[in-house]
N, C-alpha and C positions, 0 to 999 in steps of 0.2 A: 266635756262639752256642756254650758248651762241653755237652757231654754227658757228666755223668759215673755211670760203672755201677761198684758194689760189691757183688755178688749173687752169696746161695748157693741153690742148690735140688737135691733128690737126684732124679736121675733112676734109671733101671733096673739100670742097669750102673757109673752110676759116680755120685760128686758133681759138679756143674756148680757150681765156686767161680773168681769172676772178677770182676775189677778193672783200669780203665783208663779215661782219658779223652780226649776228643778235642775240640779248636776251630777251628773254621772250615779242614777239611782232609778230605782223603780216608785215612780209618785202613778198615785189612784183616783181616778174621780171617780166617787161612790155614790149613786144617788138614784130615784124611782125612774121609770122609762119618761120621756119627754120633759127632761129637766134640762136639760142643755148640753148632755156630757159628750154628745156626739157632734153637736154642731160646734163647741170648744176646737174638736177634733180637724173637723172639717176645716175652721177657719186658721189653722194653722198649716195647715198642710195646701191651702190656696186653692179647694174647692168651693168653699164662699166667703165671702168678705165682709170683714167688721164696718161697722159704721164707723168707728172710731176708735184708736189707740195704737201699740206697738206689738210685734212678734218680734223676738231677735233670738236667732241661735247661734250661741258661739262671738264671732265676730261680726256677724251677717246680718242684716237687717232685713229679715222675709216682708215685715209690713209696716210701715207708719204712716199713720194719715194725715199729718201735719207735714210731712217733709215726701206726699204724695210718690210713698214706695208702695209697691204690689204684687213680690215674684211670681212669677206666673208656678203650677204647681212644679214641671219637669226642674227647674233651677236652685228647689228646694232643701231638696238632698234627704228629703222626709219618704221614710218606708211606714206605710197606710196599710194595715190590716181593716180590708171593711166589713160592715155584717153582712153582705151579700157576697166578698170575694173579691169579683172585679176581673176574675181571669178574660185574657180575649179571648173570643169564643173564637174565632180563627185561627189561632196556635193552638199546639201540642204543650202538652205540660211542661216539656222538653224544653221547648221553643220562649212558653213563659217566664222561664226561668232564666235562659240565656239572654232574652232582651234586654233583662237587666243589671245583668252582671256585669259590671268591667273587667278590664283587660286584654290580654288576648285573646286571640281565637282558641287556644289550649286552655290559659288560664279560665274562661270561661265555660267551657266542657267541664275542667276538673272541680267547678261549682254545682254545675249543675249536676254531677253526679254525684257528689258530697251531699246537697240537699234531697238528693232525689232517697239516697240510702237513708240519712236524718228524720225522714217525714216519713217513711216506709210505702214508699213511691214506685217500688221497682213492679218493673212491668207494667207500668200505666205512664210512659215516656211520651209513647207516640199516641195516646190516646187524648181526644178535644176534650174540654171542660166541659160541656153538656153533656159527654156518656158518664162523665163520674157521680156520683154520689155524695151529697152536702157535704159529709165528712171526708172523704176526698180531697171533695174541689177547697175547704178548708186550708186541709194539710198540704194544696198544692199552692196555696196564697202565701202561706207561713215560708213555703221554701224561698218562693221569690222574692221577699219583702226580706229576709235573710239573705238574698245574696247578690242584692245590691247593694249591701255595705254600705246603708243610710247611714247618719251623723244624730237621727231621731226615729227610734221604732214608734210606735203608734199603736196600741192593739185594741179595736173597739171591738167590747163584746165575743173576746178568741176563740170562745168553745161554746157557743148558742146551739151549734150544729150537731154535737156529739152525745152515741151515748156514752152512759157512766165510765164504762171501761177505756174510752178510746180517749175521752176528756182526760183523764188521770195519766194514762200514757203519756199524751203531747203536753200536758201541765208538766210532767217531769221531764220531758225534753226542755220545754221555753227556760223551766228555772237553770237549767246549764247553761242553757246559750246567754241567756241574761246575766248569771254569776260571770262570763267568759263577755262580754259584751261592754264598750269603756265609755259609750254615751248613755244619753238620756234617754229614758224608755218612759210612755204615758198608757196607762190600763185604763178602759173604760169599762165596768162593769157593773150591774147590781146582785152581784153574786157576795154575799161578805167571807164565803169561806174561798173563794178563789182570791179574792184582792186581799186578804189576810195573810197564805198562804207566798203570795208570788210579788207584794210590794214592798216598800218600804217607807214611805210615807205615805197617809192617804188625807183628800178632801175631800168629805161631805157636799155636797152641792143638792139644791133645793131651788128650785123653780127661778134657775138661772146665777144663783148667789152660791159661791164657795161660804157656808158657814164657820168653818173649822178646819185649821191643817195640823194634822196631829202624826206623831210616828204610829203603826199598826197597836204596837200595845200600848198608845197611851189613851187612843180613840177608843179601842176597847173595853180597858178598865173606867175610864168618866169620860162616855161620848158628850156630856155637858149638854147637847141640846135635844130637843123631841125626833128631828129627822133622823138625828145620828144615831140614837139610842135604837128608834125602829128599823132602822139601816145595816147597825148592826147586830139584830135580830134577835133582841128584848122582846117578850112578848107578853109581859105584864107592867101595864102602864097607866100610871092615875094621874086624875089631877091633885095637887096637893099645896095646900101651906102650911107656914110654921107657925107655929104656937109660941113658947118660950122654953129655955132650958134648952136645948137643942132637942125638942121632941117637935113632931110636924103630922096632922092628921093625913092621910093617902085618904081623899076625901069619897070616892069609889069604893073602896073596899072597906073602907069603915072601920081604919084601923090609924092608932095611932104610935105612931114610932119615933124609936129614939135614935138618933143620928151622930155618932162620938167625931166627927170633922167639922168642919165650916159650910152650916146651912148658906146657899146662894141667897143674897137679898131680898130675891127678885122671882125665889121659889116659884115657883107653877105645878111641877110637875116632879112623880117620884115614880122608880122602875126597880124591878130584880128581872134578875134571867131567872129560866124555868130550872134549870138545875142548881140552886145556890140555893133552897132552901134545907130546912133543917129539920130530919123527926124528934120529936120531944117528949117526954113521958110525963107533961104536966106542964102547967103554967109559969112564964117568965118574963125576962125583958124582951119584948119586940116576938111573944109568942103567944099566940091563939090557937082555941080551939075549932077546929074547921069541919064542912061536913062535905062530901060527896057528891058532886053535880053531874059527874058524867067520865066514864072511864075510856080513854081512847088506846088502843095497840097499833105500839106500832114497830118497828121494824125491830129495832133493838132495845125497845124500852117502851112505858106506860104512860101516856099522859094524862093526867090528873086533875080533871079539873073542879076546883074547890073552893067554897067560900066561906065567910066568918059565919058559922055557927047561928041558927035562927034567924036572921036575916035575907035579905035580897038587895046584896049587895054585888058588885061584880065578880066574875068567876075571875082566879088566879091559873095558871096554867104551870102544873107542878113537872119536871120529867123524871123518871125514876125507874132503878132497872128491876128487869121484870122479876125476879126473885126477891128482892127487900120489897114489891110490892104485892105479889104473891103469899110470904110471908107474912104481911102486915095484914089484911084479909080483914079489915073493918071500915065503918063508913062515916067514922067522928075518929079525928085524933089531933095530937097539934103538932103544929107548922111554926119553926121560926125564923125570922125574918134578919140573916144577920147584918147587925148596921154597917160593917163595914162592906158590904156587899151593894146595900142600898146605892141606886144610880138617883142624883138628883138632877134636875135641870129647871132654867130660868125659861127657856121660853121654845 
């Protein structure tokens, strides 16, 4: 089942214009809160409407506003995880469940009792959505939106609600149902270790614009641009251009480095993640001598943060596990920068 969206519409602050499609896989919109990724969401599943363009899933035309189509949400065939839920508050979990399930009256029991075991439901059947608890009424949204046997799952924001332990549970549920699952599935989330984890293609999206559609690891090794690199959660970030030779000053940190690929023309910007650096016993390529700004603990590791040696330049942000930092037990040493590690971007 493909899903394809070509939709503009003007929100408050910005235009929401966006384009991409997706078949039988898990695609991500990855981006900061009030970017658009939920209102995307919305306008496909025909709780608000584009100003202009097409939705089509499949063979189906949910929206175009040239040939004045506009399914109404129920005709959809689209299963909506929202970040509130959405349960009626006048059903039982029970009841929630079987509204939407087809079939018969048995085949529809033997769903919801499937869902109700899958989501670890039991003995909260006959109980309303306001006696449950966020995580609950979550896992009571997940069963229905699964066993209505949509043609498009939707999941905005799936585990905002959870803590750590109960998120990783139903994360390892969704990935089977999803591997088991033969449409199109759309993540909404600014989590980069969950959308890493449970998609397979993702797009960056930035104040209504899909910047970038990349498979999981190609976005991660060169997110290519600023949103994407902070998105996927680089947390050393300069402005930078290029010199010649392929060397290019990281004009922030006050360092100049050598870059062994193809500098962007159009250079702006240069990044490393905090675990990619390198301890050294002396001076080299793309290696300084750094001193000590501030030592952070934290849960399984040190964070480090450091700059070039005599200067007031901006702090680097090193991660480093607590024994090789322990061990190291001084306040100057060098850092290197390996090139092929270096994240560049144009803009």
């Amino acid at each position: 089942m493909e899903l394809m969206v070509s939709i503009c519409k003007k929100l408050r602050n910005f235009e929401l214009r966006t384009e991409f499609a997706v078949k039988d896989e898990v695609f991500a919109l990855l981006g900061a809160s009030g970017c658009g990724k939920s209102m995307t969401l919305k306008c496909i599943a025909g709780i608000e409407t584009p100003d202009s363009g097409v939705i089509r899933l499949g063979n189906h035309v949910l929206f175009d506003s040239a040939r004045r189509i506009n399914l109404p949400p129920q005709q959809r065939h689209v299963g909506y995880l929202f970040q509130n839920y959405a349960l009626f508050p006048n059903m039982t979990i029970a009841q929630n469940i079987a509204f939407v399930a087809g079939g018969t009256e048995e085949e529809k029991q033997c769903k919801v009792r499937e869902n109700i075991r899958r989501f670890s439901l039991e003995g909260l059947e006959h109980a309303y959505p306001a006696a449950l608890s966020g995580g609950q009424q979550q896992r009571a949204a997940f069963a229905r939106i699964l066993a209505s046997e949509a043609e498009l799952l939707m999941l905005d924001e799936p585990f905002s609600a959870l803590d750590s332990y109960l998120k990783w549970k139903l994360e390892r549920e969704l990935m089977h149902v999803l591997e088991q699952y033969d449409g199109a599935a759309l993540l909404v989330s600014h989590d980069r270790g969950e959308v890493y984890r449970l998609s397979d293609r993702i797009a960056v999206m930035e104040h209504g614009h899909i910047e970038a559609v990349n498979t999981k690891h190609e976005l991660f090794d060169n997110p290519q641009t600023l949103a994407g690199t902070l998105l996927t959660g680089c947390k050393n970030v300069s402005r930078a251009h290029y010199l010649e030779d392929g060397r290019l000053l990281a004009e922030e940190w006050g360092m100049e480095l050598c870059f062994h690929g193809a500098v962007p023309g159009k250079l702006q910007y240069a990044g490393i993640r905090a675990h990619f650096f390198e301890l050294m016993s002396g001076p080299g390529e793309n290696t300084f001598e750094v001193e000590v700004d501030q030592v952070i603990e934290d849960t399984f590791s040190y964070l480090i943060m450091v700059r070039l040696r005599g200067t007031q330049c901006q702090t680097l942000r090193w991660e480093v596990d607590k024994e090789e930092w322990q061990a190291l037990d001084c306040t100057f040493f060098y850092l290197r920068l390996p090139p092929e590690k270096l994240i560049l971007m144009e803009s």
